[in-house]
C-alpha positions as CSV (number, residue, x, y, z in Angstrom):
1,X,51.1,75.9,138.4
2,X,52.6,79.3,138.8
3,X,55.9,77.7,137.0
4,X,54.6,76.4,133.7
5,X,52.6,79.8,133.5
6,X,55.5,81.3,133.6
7,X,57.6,79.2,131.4
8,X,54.8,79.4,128.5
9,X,55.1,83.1,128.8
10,X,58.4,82.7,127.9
11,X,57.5,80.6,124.7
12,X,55.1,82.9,123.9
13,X,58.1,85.9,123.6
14,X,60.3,83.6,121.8
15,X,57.7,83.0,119.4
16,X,56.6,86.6,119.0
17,X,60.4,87.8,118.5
18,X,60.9,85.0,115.7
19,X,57.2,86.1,114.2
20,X,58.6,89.6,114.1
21,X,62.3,89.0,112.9
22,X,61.6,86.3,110.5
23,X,64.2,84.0,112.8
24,X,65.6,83.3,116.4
25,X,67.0,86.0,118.4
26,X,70.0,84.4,118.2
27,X,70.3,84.5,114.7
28,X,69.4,88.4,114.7
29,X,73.5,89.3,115.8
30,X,74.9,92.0,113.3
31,X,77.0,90.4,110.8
32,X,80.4,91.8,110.3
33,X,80.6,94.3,107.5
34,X,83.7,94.2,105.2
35,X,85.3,96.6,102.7
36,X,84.8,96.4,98.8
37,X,85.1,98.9,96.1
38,X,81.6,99.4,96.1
39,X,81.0,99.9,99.7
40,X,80.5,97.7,102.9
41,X,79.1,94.5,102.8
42,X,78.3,90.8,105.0
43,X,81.3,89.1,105.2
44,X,79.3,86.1,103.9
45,X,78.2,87.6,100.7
46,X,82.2,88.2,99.7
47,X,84.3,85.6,98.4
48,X,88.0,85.5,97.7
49,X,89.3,83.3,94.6
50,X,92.6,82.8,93.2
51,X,93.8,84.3,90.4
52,X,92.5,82.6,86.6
53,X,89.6,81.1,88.7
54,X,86.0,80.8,86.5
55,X,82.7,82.2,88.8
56,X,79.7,80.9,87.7
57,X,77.0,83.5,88.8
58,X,74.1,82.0,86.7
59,X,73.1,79.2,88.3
60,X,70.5,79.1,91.1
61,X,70.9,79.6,94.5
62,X,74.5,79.4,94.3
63,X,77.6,80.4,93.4
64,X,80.0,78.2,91.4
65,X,84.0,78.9,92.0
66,X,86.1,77.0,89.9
67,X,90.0,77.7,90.5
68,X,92.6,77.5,87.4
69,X,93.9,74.2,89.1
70,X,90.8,72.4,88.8
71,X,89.0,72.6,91.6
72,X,86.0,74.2,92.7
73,X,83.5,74.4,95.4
74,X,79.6,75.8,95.4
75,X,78.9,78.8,97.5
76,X,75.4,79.3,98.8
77,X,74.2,82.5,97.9
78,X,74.1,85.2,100.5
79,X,70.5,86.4,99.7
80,X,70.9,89.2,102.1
81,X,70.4,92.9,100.8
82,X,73.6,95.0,101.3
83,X,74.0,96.4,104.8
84,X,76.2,99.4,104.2
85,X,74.5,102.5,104.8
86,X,75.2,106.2,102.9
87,X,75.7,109.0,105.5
88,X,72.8,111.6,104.1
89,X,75.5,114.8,104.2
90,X,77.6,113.2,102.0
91,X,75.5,113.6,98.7
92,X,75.1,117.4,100.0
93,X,78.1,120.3,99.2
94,X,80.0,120.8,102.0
95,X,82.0,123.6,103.4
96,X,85.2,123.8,102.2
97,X,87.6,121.3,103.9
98,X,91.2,121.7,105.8
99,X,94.2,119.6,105.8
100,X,93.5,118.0,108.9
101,X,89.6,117.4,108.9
102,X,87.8,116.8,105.7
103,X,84.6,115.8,105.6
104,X,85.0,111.9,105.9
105,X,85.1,110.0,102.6
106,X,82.7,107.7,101.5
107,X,81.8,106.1,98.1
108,X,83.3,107.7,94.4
109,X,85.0,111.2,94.9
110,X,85.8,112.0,91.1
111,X,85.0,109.9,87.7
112,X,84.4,109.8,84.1
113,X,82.3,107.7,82.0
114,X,80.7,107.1,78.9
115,X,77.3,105.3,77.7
116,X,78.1,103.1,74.7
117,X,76.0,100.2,73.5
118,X,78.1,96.9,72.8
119,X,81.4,97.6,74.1
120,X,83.3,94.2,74.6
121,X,86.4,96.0,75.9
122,X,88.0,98.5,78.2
123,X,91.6,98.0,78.6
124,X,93.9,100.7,80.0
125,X,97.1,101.8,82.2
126,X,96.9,103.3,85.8
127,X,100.2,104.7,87.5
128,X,101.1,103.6,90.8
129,X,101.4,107.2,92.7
130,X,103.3,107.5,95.9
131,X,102.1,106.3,99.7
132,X,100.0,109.0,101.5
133,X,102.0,110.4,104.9
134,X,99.5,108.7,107.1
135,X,97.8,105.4,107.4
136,X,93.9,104.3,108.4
137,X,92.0,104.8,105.1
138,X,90.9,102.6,102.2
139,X,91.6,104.3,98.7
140,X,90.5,102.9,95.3
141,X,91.7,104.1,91.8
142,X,90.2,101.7,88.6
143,X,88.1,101.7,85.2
144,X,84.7,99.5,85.1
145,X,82.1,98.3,83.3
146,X,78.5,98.6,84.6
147,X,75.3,97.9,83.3
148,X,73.9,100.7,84.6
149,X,74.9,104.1,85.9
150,X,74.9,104.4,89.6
151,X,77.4,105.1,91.8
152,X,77.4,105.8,95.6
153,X,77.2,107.0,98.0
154,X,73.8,107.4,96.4
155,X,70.8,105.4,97.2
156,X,70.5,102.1,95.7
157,X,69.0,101.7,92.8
158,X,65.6,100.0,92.1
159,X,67.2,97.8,89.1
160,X,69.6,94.7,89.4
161,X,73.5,96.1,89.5
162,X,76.5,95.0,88.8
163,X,80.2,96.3,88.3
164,X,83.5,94.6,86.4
165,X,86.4,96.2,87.6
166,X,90.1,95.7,87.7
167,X,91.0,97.9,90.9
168,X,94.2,99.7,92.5
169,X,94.2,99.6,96.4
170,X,95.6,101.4,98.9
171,X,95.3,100.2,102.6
172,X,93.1,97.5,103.7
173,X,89.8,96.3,102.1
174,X,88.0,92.4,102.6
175,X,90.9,91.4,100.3
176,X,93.5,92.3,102.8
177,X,96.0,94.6,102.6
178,X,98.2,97.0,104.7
179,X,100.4,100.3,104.3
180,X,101.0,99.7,100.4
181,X,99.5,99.9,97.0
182,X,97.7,96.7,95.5
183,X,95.8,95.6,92.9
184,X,93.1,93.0,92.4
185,X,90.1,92.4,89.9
186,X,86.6,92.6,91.5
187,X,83.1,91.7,90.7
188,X,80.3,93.6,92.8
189,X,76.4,93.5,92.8
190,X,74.6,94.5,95.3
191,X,71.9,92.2,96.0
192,X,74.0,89.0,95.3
193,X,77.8,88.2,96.2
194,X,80.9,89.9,95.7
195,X,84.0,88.5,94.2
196,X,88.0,89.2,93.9
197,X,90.3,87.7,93.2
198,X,93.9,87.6,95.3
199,X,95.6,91.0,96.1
200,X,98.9,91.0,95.0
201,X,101.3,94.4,95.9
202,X,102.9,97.1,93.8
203,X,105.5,99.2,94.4
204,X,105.1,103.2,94.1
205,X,106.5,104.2,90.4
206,X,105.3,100.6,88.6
207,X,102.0,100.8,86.6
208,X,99.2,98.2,86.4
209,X,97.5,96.8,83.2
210,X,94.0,96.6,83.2
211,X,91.8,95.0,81.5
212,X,87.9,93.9,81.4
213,X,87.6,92.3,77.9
214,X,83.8,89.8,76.8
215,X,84.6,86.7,76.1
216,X,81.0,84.9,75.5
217,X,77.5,86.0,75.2
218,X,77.5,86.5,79.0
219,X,81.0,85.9,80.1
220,X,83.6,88.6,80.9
221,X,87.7,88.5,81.5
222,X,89.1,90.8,84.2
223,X,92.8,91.1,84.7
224,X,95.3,93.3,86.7
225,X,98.7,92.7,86.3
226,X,102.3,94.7,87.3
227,X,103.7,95.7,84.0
228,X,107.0,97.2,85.5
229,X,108.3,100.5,86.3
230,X,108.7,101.9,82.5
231,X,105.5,102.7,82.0
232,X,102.7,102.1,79.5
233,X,103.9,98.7,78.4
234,X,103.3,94.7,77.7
235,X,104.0,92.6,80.9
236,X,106.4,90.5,81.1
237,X,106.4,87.0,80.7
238,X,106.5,86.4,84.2
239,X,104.3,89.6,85.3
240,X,102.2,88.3,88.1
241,X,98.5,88.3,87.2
242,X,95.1,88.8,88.9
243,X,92.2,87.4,86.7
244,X,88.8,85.9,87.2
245,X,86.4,84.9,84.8
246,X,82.7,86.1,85.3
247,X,79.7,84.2,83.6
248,X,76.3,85.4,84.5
249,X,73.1,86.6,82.8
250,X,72.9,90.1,83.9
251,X,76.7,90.6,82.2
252,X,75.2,90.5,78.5
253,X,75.5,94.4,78.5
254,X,77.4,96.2,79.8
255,X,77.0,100.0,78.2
256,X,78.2,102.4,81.0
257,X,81.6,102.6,81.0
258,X,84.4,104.4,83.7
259,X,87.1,105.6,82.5
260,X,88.7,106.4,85.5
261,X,87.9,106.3,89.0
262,X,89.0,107.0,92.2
263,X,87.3,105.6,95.4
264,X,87.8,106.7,99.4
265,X,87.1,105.4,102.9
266,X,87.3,106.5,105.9
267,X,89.7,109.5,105.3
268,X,89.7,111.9,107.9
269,X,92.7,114.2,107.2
270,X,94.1,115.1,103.8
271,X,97.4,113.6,105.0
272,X,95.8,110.5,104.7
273,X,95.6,110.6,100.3
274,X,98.1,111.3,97.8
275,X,99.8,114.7,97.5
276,X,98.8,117.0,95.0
277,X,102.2,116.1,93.3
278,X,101.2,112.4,93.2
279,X,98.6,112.0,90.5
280,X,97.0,108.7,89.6
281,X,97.1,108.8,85.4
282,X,95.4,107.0,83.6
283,X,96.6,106.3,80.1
284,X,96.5,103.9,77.0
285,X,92.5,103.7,77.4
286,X,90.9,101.9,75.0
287,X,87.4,101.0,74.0
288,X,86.1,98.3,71.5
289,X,82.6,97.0,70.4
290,X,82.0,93.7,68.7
291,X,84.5,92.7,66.1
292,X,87.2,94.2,67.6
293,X,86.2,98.5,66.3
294,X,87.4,101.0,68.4
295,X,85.2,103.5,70.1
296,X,86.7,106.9,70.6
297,X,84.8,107.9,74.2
298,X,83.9,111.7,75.2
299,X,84.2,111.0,78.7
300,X,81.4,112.7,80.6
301,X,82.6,114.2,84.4
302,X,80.4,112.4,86.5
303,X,78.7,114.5,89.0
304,X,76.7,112.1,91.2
305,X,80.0,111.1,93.3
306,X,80.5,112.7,96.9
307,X,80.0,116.5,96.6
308,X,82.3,118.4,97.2
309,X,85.1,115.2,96.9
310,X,87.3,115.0,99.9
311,X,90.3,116.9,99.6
312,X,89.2,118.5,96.8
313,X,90.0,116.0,94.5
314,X,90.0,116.3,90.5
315,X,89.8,114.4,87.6
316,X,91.0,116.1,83.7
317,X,90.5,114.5,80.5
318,X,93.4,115.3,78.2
319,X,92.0,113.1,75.2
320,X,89.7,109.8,74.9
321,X,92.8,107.7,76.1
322,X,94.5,109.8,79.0
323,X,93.3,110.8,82.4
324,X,94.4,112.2,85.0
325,X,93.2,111.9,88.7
326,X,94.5,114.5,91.6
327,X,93.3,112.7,95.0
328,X,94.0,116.0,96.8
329,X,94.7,119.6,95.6
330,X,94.7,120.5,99.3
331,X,98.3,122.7,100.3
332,X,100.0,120.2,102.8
């Protein structure tokens, strides 16, 4: 007797934990977080595609990844809410940092951007700036397209979000990566799945292409491609590529524009970005709206990034179509 008392006890735990936890306790284990340009995420809800692949992000309950070869596969949905966490201090000014222990970097540091109603374009050039001194950090430099404006390491917004981004990357992200500068083009939201496609490396003193350009009613192009070490310039034939195709409801508009960004993780010592005499430019950038006219942006400092940005970074607008980004104006 005293034995199947005991053992219905134990049901009755089990069932009180599932009740409680919406599934088994062995289901409740903390799934891996992974790196993005948007912040940390499931690994399940991130997906890597090769380059020219098609993601269908308007069907239901899945994903549908179709690769420039002709293949394709579904992907369930994640369905999960992003796990990544803001630390509170980091939306709050902080003292001023040294070279050896910044506050820690996490989410946008210094931006631009620009509310425009029917843009169907944002191509530009980003410089490829030289390697920081020291390894361990995560750095991102890119333009975007959002449909609305929120950035972190704020708290999420009520409203569905998405970015378009072609991205430069420093050190490691769920992409991959190492000690070397990258570049990959991304598709983020936060309560659905995240998408790159494959990260292919640049050397220091090239410059990258990119571009983010409509090409149906809901349907955007993103590409980043090596266009060679002389600058502002068409690729070459042979340029190697890193495209996807996004198609998805939410896409429609995209109004917010970024004309330059720059990104950090996990920096803990100035030695760890760029050197003041390594800026990231930005340059060539251009803006269209349907039919093919060109906008000429004002390009608003954004002020809702991490305050103040590690390192003291800085970001200067010259004129609509040339930024600059100095990751660190620290004295090394």
């Amino acid at each position: 007797m005293n034995k199947w008392i005991a053992l219905g006890a134990l049901a009755l735990i089990f069932s009180a934990a599932v009740a409680v936890s919406g599934a088994p306790v062995a289901e409740q284990a903390e799934e891996e977080l992974v790196l993005t340009p948007f912040g940390r995420f499931p690994a399940s809800c991130v997906h890597g595609v090769k380059s020219g692949a098609h993601v269908h992000a308007h069907l239901p309950g899945h994903l549908l990844l179709e690769e420039a070869d002709g293949s394709s596969r579904k992907v369930a949905r994640c369905g999960r809410p992003r796990l990544a966490q803001w630390s509170p201090r980091l939306t709050q000014a902080g003292k001023q940092e040294s070279a050896d222990g910044p506050e820690d970097a996490d989410g946008w540091q210094v931006y631009v951007k620009e509310e425009i109603a029917n843009v169907t374009a944002l191509t530009g050039y980003f410089s490829v700036p030289a390697k920081p001194q020291q390894a361990a950090q995560t750095i991102f430099a890119f333009t975007g397209l959002q449909n609305i404006d929120w950035v972190p390491p704020n708290p999420d917004p009520s409203k569905s979000f998405d970015i378009i981004q072609p991205v430069l990357q420093f050190g490691s992200s769920s992409a991959g990566g190492g000690y070397a500068w990258y570049y990959a083009s991304w598709y983020v939201t936060l309560t659905s799945d995240v998408v790159y496609s494959e990260l292919v490396t640049v050397d220091v003193g090239h410059t990258v292409f990119g571009n983010m350009t409509k090409t149906g009613d809901n349907s955007w192009f993103i590409d980043a491609v090596d266009v060679g070490a002389g600058g502002a310039a068409a690729p070459a034939a042979d340029a190697k590529h890193s495209s996807i195709t996004i198609t998805r409801s939410l896409l429609e508009a995209q109004p917010w524009s970024y004309g330059a960004v720059l990104e950090e993780y996990d920096i803990d010592s100035c030695y760890q970005v760029t050197p003041k005499h390594a800026p990231i430019n930005f340059t060539k950038l251009t803006l269209q709206q349907a039919g093919g006219h060109p906008v000429t942006p004002t390009w608003a400092v954004g002020k809702a990034g991490q305050s103040p940005p590690a390192c003291l970074a800085s970001i200067t607008v010259h004129d609509p179509a040339t930024i600059t980004i100095v990751p660190s104006n620290m004295d090394l």
